[in-house]
MARDOPA-763082 format. One record per residue (C-alpha): residue number from 1; residue in one letter; x, y, z negated. Coordinates in pm, whole numbers. Layout:
BEGIN
  resi  resn       X       Y       Z
   NUM     A       X       Y       Z
...
***
This chain:
BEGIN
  resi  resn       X       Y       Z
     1     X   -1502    -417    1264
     2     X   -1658    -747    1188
     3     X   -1930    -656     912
     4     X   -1985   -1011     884
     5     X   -1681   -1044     700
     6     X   -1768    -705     510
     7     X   -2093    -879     398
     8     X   -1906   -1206     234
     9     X   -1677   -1018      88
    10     X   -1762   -1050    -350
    11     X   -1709    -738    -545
    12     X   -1471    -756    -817
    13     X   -1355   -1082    -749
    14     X   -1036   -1212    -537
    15     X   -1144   -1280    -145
    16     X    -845   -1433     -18
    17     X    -746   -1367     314
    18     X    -471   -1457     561
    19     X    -177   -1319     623
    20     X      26   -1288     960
    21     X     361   -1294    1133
    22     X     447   -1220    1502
    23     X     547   -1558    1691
    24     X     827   -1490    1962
    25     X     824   -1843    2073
    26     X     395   -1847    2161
    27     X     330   -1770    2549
    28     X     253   -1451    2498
    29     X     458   -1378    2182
    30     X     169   -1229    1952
    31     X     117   -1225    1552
    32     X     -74   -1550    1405
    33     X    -218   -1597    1082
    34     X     -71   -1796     818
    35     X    -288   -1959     547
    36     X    -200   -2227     275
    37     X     -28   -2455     378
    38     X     240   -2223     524
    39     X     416   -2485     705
    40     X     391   -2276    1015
    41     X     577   -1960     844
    42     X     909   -1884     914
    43     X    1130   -1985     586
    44     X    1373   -1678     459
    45     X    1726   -1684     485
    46     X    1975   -1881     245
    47     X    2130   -1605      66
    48     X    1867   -1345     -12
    49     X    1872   -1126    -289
    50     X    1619   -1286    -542
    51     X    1629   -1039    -846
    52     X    1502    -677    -679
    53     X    1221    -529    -462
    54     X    1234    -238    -267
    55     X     882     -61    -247
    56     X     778     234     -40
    57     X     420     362     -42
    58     X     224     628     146
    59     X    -140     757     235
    60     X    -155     855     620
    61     X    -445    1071     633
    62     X    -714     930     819
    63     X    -914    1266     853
    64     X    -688    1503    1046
    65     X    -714    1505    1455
    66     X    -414    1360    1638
    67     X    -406    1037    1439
    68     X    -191     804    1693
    69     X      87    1075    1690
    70     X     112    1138    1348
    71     X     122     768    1281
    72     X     383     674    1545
    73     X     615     981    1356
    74     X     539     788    1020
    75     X     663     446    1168
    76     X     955     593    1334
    77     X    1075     753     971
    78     X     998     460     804
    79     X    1186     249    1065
    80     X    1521     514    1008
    81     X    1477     455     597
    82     X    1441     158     643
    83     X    1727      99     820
    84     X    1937     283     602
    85     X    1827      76     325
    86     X    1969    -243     490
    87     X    2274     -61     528
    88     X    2313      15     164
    89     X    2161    -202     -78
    90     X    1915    -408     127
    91     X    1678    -580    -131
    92     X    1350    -675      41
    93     X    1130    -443     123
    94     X     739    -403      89
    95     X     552    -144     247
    96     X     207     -31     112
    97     X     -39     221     340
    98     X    -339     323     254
    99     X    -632     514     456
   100     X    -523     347     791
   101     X    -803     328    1086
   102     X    -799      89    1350
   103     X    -535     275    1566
   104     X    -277     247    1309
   105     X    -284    -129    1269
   106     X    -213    -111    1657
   107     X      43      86    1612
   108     X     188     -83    1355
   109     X     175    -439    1486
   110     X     334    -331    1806
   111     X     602    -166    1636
   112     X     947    -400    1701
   113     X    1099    -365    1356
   114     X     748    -438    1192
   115     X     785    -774    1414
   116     X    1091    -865    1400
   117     X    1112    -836    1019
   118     X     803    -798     816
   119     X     450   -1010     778
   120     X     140    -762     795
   121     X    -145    -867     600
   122     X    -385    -699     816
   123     X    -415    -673    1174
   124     X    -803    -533    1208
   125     X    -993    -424     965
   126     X   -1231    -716     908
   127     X   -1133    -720     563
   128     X   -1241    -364     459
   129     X   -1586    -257     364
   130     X   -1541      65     556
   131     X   -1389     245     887
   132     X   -1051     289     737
   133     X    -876     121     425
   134     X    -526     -53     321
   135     X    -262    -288     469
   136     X      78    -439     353
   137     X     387    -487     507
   138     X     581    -773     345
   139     X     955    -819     418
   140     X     959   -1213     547
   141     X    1298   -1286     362
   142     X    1045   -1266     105
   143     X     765   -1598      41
   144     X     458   -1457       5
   145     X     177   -1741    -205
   146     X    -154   -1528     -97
   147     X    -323   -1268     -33
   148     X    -652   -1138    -165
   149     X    -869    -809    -207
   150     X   -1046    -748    -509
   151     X   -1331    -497    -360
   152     X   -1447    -243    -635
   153     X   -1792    -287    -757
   154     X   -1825      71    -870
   155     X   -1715     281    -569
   156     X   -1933     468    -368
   157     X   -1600     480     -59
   158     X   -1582     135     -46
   159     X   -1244     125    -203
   160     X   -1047    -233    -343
   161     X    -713    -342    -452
   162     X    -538    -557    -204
   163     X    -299    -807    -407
   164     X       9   -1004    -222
   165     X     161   -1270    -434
   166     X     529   -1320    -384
   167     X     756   -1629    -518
   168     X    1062   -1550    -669
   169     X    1270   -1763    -734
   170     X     982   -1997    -994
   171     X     815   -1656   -1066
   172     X     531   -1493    -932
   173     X     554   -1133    -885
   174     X     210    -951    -772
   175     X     172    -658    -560
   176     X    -101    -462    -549
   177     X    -174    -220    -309
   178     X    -469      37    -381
   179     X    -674     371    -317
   180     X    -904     510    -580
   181     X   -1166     689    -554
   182     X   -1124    1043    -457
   183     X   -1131    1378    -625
   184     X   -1406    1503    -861
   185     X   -1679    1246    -718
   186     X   -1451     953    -884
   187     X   -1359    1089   -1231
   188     X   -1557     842   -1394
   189     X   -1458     576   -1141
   190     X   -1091     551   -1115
   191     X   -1042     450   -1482
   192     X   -1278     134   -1452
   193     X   -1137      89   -1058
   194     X    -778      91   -1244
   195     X    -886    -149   -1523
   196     X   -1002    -369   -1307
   197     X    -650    -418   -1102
   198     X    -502    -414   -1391
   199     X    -643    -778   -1512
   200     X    -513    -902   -1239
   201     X    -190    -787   -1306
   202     X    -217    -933   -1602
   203     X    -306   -1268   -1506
   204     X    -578   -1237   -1729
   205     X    -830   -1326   -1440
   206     X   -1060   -1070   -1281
   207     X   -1476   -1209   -1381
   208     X   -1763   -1114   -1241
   209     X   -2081    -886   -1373
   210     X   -2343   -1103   -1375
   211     X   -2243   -1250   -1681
   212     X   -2181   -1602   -1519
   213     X   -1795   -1579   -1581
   214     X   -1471   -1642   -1402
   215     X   -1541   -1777   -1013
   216     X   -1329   -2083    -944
   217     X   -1110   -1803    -711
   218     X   -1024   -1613   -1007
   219     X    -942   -1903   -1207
   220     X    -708   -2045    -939
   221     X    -496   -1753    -951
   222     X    -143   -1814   -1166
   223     X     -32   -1534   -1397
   224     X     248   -1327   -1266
   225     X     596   -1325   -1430
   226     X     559    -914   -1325
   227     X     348    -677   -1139
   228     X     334    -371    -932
   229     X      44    -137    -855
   230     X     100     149    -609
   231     X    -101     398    -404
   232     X    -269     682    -415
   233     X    -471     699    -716
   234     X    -596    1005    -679
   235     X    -473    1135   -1037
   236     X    -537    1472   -1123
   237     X    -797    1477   -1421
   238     X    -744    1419   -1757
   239     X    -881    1093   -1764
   240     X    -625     990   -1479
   241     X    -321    1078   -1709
   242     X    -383     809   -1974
   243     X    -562     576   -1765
   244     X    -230     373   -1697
   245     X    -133     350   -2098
   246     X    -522     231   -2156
   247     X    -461     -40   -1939
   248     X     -96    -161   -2040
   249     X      19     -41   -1754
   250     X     392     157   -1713
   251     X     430     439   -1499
   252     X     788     395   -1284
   253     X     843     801   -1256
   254     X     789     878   -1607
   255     X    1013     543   -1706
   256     X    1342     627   -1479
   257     X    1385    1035   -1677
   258     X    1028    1201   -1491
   259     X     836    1454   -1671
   260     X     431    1467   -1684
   261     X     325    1740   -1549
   262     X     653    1842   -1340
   263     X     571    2024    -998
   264     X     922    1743    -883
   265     X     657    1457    -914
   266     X     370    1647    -745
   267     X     294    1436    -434
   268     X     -42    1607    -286
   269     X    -148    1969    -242
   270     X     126    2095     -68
   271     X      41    2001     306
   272     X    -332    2028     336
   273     X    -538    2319     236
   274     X    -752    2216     -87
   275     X    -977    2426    -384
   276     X    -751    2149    -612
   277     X    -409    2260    -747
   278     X    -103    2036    -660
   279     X     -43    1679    -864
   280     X      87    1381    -885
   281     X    -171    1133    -742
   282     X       7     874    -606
   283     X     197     664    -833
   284     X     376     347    -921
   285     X     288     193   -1249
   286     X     349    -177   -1305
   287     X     388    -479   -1619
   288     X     579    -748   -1704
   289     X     931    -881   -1678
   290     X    1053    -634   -1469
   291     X    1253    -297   -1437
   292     X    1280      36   -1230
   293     X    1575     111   -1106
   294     X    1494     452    -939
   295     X    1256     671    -780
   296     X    1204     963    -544
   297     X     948    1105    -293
   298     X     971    1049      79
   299     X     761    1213     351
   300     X     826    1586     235
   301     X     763    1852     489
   302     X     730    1555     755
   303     X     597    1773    1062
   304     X     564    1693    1430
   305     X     546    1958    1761
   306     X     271    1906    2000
   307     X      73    2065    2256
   308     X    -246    2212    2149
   309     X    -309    2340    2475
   310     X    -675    2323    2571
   311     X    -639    2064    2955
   312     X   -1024    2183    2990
   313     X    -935    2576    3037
   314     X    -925    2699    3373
   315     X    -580    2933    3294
   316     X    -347    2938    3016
   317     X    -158    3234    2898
   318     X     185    3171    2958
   319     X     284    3417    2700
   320     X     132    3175    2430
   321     X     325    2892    2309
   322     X     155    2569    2360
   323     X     322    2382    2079
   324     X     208    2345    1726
   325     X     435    2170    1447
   326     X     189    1947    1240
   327     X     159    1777     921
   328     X     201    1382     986
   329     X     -20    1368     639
   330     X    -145    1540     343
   331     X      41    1318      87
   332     X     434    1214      -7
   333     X     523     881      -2
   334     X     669     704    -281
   335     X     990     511    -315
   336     X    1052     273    -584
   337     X    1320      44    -645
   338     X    1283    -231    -907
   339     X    1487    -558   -1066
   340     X    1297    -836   -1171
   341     X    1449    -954   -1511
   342     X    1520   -1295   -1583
   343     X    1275   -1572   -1665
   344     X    1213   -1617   -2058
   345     X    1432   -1928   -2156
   346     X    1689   -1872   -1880
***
């Protein structure tokens, strides 16, 4: 962790950052950073579908033991949807994690259909302010413009929003990937967290709180044709329900037929023991020119089998079976599918 970098970083404004893609021609092949100018990024394909995004999102939890194996299960189901996705309709695809620890960037960048296919936005965690925080996968028949974190001001965990702007077609379309803050301690937190992404989704530029305006970062940023803001939000108070509306934001389950409220859109409670009921925390609200197509939860009942047997005991009992079946995290994922509309005037 470089807290260097931790130290620069500006609260509620954009800190840009690079972004990366993994080089098979270098000696060794190994990821390398691109920055503006991107002359050193590999160009998509003539041919690629221009007018819909495929988004899947999903909190690994960092805080249960056997973290490497429950991540490589998540990467290998993610690599069989996502594979089945190419097979069917096979839009591009953007990935959003959140709560990943230094282990699972290492497992992701040596995964071979993250490398062969996708551009990772982080490959340590130099950008974070803490021990654990988010990362985005970005399909590379897509052109990603930048990337930049907006760290929240008022959060006690150290959480941001971490944006990735994408050209389409003359568009901008700006993806924000982001963890609230958690539970009861952030009640009074994740509405001002969620207004504050949601100025940047906008395009109405982010500013800062010592009354001093706009930095010359914020200002630089174009305003996005569209938007979408996904993670997990953490939604399960009052305030969290019409948070969204308050910030002219739409919510992608509610618009495709989902009900508030409905234990089908629940995505936490159900795989980790907790004093809170079941809701739907993570979610996929977004603004602009831009349309859901669908929606469903991935990730349900996601277990793996391993052996909990203790190496450091002299004898085990044969009679007892060594192998566990696990949770490979506490949340769903989230699947959205989405068609950018036209450009006004074309």
């Amino acid at each position: 962790m470089d807290y260097r970098m931790m130290a620069r970083l500006r609260p509620d404004e954009p800190n840009f950052q690079p972004f990366f893609f993994f080089d098979p021609s270098l000696d060794p092949p190994r990821w390398r950073p691109v920055s503006p100018p991107k002359h050193n990024a590999p160009h998509p394909p003539a041919g690629v579908p221009t007018d819909k995004i495929h988004l899947l999102s999903w909190n690994i939890d960092f805080t249960t033991p056997l973290a490497e194996e429950r991540m490589t299960a998540a990467l290998k189901y993610l690599g069989d949807l996502q594979a089945e996705h190419e097979k069917s309709d096979g839009s591009p695809t953007v990935i959003f994690f959140q709560e990943m620890v230094a282990s699972d960037l290492h497992l992701i960048n040596e995964t071979p259909w993250v490398r062969e296919k996708f551009y990772m936005t982080d490959l340590s965690g130099g950008h974070w302010r803490s021990y654990y925080g988010t990362t985005t996968l970005i399909d590379r028949r897509l052109s990603p413009e930048r990337v930049f974190r907006v760290p929240y001001k008022l959060s006690a965990m150290q959480r941001d929003a971490l944006f990735v702007d994408v050209k389409v077609e003359d568009s901008v379309i700006r993806l924000c990937n982001t963890h609230l803050e958690s539970l009861a301690s952030g009640v009074s937190r994740r509405p001002v967290q969620l207004k504050l992404a949601s100025t940047f989704m906008h395009g109405t530029n982010g500013s800062s709180n010592d009354n001093t305006g706009p930095s010359k970062d914020a200002i630089s940023l174009p305003t996005p044709q569209a938007a979408i803001l996904a993670g997990d939000l953490n939604a399960f108070a009052p305030e969290d329900a019409v948070a969204p509306g308050e910030c002219n934001l739409e919510d992608a389950y509610l618009a495709v037929g989902g009900t508030e409220g409905a234990e089908e859109g629940f995505t936490w409670g159900y795989q980790s023991p907790s004093e809170f009921a079941p809701s739907r925390m993570d979610k996929v609200l977004f603004s602009g020119r831009i349309e859901p197509l669908a929606f469903r939860l991935m990730g349900k009942g996601l277990k793996i089998r391993v052996d909990v047997r203790n190496s450091d005991e002299e004898e085990n009992d044969p009679a007892d079976d060594p192998f566990e079946d696990i949770w490979v995290t506490d949340h769903f994922g989230l699947v959205a599918d989405f068609r950018i509309e036209p450009r006004e005037g074309n």
